[in-house]
TIGULO-723726 format. One record per atom (N, C-alpha, C, O): z, x, y; residue in three letters. Coordinates in steps of 0.001 Angstrom, whole numbers, plus 500000, padded with zeros to 6 digits. Atoms other than C-alpha are relative to their C-alpha. Example, Ala and Ser with C-alpha at 12.3 -4.5 7.8 and 13.67 -1.06 7.14 Angstrom:
2
500000500890498810ALA507800512300495500ALA500000500900501200ALA500665501936501181ALA499940499180498810SER507140513670498940SER500730499230501090SER500899499739502198SER
! end
This chain:
219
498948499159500603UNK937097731826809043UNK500531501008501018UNK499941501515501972UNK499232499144499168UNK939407733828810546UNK499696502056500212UNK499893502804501170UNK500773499018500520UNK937984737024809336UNK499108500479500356UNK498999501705500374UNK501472500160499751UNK934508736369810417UNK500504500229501448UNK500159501268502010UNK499821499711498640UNK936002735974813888UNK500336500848500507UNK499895501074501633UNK499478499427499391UNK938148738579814181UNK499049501167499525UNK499519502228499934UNK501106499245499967UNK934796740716812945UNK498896500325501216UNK498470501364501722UNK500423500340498555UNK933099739699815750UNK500330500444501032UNK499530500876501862UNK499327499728498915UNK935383740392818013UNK499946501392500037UNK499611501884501115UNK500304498228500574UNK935318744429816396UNK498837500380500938UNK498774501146501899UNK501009499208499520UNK932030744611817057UNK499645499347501446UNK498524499659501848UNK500094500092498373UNK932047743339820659UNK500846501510500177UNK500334502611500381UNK499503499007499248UNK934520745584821473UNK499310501262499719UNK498917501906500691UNK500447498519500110UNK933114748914819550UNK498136499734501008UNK497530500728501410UNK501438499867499054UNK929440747839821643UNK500572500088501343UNK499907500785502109UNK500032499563498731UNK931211747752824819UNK500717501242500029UNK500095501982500791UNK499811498840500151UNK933375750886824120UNK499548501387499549UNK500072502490499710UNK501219498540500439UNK930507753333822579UNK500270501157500356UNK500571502176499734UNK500509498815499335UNK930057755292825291UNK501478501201500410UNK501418502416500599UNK498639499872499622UNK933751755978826097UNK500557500636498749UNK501353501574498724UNK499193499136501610UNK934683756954822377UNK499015501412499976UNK499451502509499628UNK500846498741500490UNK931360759362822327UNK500507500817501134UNK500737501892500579UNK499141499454499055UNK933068760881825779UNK501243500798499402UNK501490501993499242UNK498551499188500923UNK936399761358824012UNK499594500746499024UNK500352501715499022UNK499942499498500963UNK935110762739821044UNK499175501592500291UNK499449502533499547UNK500791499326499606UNK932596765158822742UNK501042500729501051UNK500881501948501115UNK499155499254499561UNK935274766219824865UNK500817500986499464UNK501056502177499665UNK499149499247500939UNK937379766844822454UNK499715501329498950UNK500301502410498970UNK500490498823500891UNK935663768971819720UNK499023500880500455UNK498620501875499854UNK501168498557499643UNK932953770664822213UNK498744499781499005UNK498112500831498890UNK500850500035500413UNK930302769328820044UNK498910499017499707UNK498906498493498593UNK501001501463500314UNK927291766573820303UNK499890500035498888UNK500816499346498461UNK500110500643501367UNK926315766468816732UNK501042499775499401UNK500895498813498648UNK498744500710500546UNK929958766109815546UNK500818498857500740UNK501787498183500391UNK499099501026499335UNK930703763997818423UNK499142498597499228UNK499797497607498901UNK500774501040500427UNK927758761614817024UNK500690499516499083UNK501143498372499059UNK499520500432501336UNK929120761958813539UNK501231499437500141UNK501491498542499337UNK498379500335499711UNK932901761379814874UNK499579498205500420UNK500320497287500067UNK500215501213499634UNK931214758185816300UNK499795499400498888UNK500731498932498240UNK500005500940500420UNK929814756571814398UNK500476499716498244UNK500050498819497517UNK499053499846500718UNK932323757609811546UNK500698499026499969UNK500871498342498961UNK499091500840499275UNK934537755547813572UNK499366498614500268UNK500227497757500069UNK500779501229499742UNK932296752549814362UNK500088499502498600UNK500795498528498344UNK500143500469501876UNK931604752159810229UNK501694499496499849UNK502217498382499828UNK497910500278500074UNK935734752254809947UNK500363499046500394UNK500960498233499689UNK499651501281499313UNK936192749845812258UNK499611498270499786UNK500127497168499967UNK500829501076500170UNK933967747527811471UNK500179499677498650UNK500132498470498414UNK499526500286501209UNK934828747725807880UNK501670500100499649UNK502179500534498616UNK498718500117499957UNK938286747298808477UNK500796499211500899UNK501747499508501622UNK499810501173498989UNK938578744116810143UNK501343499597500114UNK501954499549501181UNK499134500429500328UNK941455742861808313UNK501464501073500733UNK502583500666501043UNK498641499120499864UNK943890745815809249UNK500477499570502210UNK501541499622502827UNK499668500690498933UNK943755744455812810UNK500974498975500819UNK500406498028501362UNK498827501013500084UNK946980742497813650UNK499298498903500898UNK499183497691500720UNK500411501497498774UNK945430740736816808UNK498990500665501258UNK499343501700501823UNK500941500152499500UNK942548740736818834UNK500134500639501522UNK499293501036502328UNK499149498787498402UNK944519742532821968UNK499830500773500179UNK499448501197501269UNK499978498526500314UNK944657745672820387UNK498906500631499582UNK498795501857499592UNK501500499283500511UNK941113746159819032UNK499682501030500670UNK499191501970500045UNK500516498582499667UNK940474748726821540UNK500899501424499907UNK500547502602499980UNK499180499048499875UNK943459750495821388UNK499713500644498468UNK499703501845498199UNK499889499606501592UNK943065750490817391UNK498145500957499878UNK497586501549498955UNK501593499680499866UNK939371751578818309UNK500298501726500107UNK500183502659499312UNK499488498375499739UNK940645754790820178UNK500775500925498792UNK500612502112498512UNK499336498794500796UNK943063755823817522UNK499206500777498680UNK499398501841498090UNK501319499990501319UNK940020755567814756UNK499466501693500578UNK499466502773499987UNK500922498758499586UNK938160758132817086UNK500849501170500191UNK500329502262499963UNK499203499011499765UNK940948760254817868UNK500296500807498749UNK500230502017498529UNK499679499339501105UNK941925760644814726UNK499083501290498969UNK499231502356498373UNK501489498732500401UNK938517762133813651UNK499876500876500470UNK499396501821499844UNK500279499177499223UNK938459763957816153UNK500944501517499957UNK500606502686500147UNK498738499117500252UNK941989765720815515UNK499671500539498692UNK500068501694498539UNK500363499504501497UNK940676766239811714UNK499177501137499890UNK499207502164499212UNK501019498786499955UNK937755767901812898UNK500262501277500564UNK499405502162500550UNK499483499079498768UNK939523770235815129UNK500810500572499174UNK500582501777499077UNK499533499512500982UNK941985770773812441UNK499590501199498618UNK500338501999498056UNK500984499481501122UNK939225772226809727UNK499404500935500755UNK498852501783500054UNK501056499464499329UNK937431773936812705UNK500515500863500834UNK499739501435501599UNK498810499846499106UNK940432775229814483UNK499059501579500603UNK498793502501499833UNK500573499051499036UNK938610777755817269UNK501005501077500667UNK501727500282501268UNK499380499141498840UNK940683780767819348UNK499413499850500784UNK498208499684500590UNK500820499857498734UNK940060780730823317UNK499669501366500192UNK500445501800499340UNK499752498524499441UNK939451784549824505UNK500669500198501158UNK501481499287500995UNK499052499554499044UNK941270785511827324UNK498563499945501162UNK498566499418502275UNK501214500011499212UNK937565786100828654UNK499819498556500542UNK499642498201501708UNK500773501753499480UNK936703782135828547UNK501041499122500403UNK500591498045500793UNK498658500132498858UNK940502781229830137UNK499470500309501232UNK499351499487502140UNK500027499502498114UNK939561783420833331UNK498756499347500417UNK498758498805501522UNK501142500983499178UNK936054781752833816UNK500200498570500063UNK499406497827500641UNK499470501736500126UNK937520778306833342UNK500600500033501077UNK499982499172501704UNK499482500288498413UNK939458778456836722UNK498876500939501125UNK499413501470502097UNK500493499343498920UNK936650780180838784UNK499433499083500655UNK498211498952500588UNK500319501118498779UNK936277777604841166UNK498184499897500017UNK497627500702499271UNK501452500099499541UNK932349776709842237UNK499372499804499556UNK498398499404500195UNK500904500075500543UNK930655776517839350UNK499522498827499751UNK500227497833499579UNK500550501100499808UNK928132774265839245UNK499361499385498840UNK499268500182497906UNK500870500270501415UNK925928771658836314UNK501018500123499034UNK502211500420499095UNK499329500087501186UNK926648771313833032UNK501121501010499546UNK501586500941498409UNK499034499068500592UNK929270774439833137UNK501004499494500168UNK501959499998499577UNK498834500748499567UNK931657772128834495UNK500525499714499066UNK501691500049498854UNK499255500547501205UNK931950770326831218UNK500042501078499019UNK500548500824497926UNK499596498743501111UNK931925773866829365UNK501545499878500200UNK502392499598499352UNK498565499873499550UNK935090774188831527UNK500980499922499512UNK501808500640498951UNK498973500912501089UNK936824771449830421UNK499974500243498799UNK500979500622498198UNK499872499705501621UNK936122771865827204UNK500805501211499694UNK501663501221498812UNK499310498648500360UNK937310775491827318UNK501534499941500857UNK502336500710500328UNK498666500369499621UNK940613774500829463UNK500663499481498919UNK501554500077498314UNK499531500728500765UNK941173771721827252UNK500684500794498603UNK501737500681497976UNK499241499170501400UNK941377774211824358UNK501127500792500097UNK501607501294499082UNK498576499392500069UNK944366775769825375UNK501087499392499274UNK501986499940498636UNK498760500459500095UNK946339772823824864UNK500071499042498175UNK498982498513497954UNK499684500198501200UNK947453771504821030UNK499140498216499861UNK498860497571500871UNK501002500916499527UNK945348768370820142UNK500937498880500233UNK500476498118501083UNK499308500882498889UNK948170765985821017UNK500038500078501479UNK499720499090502140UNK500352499921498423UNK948232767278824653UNK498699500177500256UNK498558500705501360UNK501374500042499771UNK944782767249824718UNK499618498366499745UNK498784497776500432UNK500261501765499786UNK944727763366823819UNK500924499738501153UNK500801498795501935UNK498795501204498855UNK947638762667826146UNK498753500139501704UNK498877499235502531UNK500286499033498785UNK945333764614829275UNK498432498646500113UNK498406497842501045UNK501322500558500613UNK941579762715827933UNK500385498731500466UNK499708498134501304UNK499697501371500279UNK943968759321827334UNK500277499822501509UNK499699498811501906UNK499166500703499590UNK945798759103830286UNK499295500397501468UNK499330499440502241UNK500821499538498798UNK943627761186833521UNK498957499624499873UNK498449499421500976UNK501182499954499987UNK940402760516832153UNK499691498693499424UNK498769498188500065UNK500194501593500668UNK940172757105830261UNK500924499306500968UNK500533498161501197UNK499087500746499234UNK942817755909832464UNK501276498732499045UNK502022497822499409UNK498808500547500808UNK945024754565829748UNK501518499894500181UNK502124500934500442UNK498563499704499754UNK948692753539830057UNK500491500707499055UNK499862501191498113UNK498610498781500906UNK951876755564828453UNK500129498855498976UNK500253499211497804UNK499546501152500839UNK952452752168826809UNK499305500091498414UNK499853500021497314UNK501325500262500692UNK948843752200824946UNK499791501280499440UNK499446501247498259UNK500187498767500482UNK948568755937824463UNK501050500412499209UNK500835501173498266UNK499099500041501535UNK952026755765822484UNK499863499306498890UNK500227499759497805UNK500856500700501101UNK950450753097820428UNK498781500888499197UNK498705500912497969UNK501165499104500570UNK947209755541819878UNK500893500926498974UNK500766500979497750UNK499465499011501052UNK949432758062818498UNK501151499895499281UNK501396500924498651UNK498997500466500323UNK952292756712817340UNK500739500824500166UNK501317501631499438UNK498470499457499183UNK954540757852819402UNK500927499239501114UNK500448498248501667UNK499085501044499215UNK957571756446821608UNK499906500739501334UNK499599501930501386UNK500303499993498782UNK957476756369825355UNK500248501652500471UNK499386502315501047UNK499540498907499498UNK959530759614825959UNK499554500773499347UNK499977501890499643UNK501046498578500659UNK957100761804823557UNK499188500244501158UNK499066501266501834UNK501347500252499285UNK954279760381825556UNK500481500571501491UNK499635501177502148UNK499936499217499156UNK955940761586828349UNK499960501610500544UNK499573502268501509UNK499266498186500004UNK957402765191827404UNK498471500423499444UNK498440501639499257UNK501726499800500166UNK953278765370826466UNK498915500451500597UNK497961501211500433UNK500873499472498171UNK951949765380829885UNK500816500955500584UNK500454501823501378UNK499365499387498842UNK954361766779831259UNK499915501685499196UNK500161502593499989UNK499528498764500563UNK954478770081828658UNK497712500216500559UNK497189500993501358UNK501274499745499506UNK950299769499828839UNK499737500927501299UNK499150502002501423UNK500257499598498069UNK950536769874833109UNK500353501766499943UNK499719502703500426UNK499296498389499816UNK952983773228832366UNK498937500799499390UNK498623501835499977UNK500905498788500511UNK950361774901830073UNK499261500292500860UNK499365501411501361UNK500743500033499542UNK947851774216831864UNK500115500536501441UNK499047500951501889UNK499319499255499188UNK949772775583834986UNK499990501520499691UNK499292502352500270UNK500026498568500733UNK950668778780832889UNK498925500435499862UNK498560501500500360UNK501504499410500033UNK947654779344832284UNK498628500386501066UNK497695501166500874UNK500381499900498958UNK946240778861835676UNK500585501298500845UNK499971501841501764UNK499484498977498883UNK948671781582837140UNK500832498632501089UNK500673497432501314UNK499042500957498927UNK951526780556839794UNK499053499716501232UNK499253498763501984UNK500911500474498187UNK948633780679842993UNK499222499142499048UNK498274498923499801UNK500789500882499989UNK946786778337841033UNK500674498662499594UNK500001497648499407UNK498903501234500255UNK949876775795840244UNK499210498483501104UNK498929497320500817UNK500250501549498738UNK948758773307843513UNK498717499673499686UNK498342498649500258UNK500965500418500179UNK945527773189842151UNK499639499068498355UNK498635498529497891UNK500006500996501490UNK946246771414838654UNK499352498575500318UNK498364498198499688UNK500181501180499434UNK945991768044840516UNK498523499681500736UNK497973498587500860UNK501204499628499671UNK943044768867841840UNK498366500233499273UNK497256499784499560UNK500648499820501266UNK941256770189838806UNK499508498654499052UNK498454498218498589UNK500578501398501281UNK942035766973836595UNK499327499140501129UNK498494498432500563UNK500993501152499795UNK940368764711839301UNK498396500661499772UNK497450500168499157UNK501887499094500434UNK936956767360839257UNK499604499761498734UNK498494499319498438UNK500538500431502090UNK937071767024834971UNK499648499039499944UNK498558498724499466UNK500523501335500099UNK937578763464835613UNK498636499520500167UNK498053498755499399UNK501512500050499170UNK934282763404837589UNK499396499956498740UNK498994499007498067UNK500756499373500846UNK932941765604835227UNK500026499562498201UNK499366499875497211UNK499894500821501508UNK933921763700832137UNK499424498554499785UNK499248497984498708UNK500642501437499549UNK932440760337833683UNK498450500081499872UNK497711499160499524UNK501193499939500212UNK929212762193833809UNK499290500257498886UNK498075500121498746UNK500664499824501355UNK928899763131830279UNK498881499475499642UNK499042498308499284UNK500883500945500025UNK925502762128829819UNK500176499299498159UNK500789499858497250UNK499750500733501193UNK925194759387826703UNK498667499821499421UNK497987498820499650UNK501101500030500634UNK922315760325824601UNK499464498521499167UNK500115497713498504UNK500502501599500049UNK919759757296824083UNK500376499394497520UNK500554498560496633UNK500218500080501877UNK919777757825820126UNK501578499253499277UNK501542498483498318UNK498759500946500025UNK924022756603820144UNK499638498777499607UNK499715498339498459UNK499811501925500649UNK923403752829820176UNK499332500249498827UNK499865499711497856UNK500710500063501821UNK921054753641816954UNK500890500163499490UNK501330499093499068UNK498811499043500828UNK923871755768815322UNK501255498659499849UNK501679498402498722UNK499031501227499808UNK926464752639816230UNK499238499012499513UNK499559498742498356UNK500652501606501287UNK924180749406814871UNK499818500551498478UNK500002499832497495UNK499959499774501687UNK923705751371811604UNK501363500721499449UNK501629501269498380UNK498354499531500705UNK927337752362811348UNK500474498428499643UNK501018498116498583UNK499658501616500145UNK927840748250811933UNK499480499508498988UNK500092498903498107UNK500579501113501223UNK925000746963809751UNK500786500824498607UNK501075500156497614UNK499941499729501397UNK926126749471807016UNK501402500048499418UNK501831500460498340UNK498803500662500882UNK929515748096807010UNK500071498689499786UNK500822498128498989UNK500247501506500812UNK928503744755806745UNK499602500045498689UNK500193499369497847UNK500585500012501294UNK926397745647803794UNK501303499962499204UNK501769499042498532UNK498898500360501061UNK929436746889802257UNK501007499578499515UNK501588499721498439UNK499229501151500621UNK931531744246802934UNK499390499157499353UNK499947498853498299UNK500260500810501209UNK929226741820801409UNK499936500320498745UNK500645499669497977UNK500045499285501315UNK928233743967798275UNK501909499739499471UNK502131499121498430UNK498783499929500631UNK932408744262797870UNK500531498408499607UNK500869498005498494UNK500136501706500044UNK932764740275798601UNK499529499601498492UNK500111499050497558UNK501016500633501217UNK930241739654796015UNK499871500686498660UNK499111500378497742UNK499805499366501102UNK931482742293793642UNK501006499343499120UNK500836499207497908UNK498801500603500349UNK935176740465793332UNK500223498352500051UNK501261497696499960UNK500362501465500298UNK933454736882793293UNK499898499557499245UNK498673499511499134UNK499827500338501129UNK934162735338790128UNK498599499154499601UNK498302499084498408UNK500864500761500230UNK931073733114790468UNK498270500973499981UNK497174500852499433UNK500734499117499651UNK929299735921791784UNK499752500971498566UNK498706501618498530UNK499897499076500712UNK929990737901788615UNK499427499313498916UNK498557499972498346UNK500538500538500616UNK929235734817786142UNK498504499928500098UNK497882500216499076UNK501296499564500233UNK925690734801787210UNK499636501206499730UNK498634501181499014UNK500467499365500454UNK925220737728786736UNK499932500608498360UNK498998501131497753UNK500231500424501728UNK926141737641783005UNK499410499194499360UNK498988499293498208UNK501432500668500622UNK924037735039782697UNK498857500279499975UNK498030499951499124UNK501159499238499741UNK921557736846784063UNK499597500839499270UNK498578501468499555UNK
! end
C-alpha cells in the first residue's frame, strides 16, 4: 500500500533528521526540556500524519515546518524581553564553552521568530530560499526581505564598528550550532513518539473497520 510506504519513508527521514530538528528547536526557544518536548511533539505529528504528505521529496522540508512551527508556538506563549545587559555581552568577542551557544541564543532573541527561522534555516542548516519559503509559506521575495531585514537588526544591534563583523559572527554560531551536543536520551524520546503513533493509527484503523466493529458486538 501506498500509505504503508510513504510511512516508512517518514520515519526514515525523521531518524536521519533527529538531531538537526533537536538543534533547531533548542536554538530556537533556549531550552533542552522544551526542545525535547518540541521534538518529539513533532516526530508523533509526523509520523501520524503520513497521508498529508504530497510526495516523498518534501518529507524533510514538511519535517522542518512541523518543528518550526512548535517552536514559534512556544515562543509565542513564552514570549521573553532581552535586557540591554544580555545584548552587550552577546558581542564581547572571546568568550569561550558553552557561553557561545548562550550567545546565540541571546543574539538570536533580538530578532522576530520569522527572522530567526530565516538566520537557523538558511546560515546554519544550510537550506535554500526555495525550501525555506516552502517551510514558511512564504514567496521568494519575503524570504529574501527576511535575511536581509534579519542581517540589518542584527547589524543595529551590533553598533556601526561592529557592522564587518556580522559575517563573521554567523560562521562562529554556525560552528557553535553544529556543536550542540545531542543528549543520548533523544533517540528514546523519538522511537516512542513513532511507536505511539503507530499505536494510534492502528487503534483509529481498527476503530472505523466495519469488520473490526462487528466482532466486537459479537463479542
Amino acid at each position: 500500500m501506498y500509505w504503508e510506504f510513504m510511512q516508512k519513508r517518514v520515519e526514515k527521514v525523521v531518524l536521519d533528521s533527529y538531531k538537526s530538528m533537536y538543534r533547531i528547536a533548542r536554538t530556537f526557544v533556549g531550552n533542552e526540556k522544551e526542545a525535547f518536548d518540541i521534538v518529539q511533539d513533532s516526530v508523533y505529528k509526523a509520523a501520524r500524519s503520513t497521508e498529508k504528505v504530497k510526495s516523498q521529496r518534501y518529507i524533510r522540508t514538511w519535517f522542518y515546518k512541523i518543528v518550526l512551527e512548535r517552536s514559534m508556538n512556544f515562543c509565542l506563549k513564552n514570549q521573553k524581553e532581552v535586557s540591554f545587559e544580555e545584548l552587550f555581552a552577546v558581542y564581547e568577542w572571546g568568550i569561550e564553552g558553552d557561553n557561545q551557544n548562550l550567545d546565540m541564543e541571546r543574539a538570536l532573541g533580538i530578532l522576530s521568530d520569522r527572522e530567526r527561522a530565516v538566520i537557523i534555516l538558511h546560515y546554519f542548516e544550510g537550506r535554500e530560499l526555495e525550501e525555506i519559503g516552502m517551510i514558511l509559506n512564504a514567496n521568494m521575495g519575503t524570504v529574501r526581505s527576511l535575511i536581509y531585514r534579519s542581517l540589518e537588526n542584527l547589524e543595529t544591534e551590533m553598533g556601526k564598528d561592529r557592522m564587518e563583523h556580522v559575517e563573521k559572527w554567523l560562521e562562529e554560531m554556525r560552528k557553535n550550532y553544529e556543536d550542540i551536543d545531542i543528549p543520548s536520551e533523544l533517540k528514546k524520546r523519538v522511537d516512542r513518539g513513532i511507536k505511539q503513533a503507530k499505536a494510534d493509527s492502528i487503534r483509529q484503523q481498527n476503530s472505523v473497520n466495519p469488520f473490526h466493529i462487528f466482532k466486537q458486538v459479537l463479542n
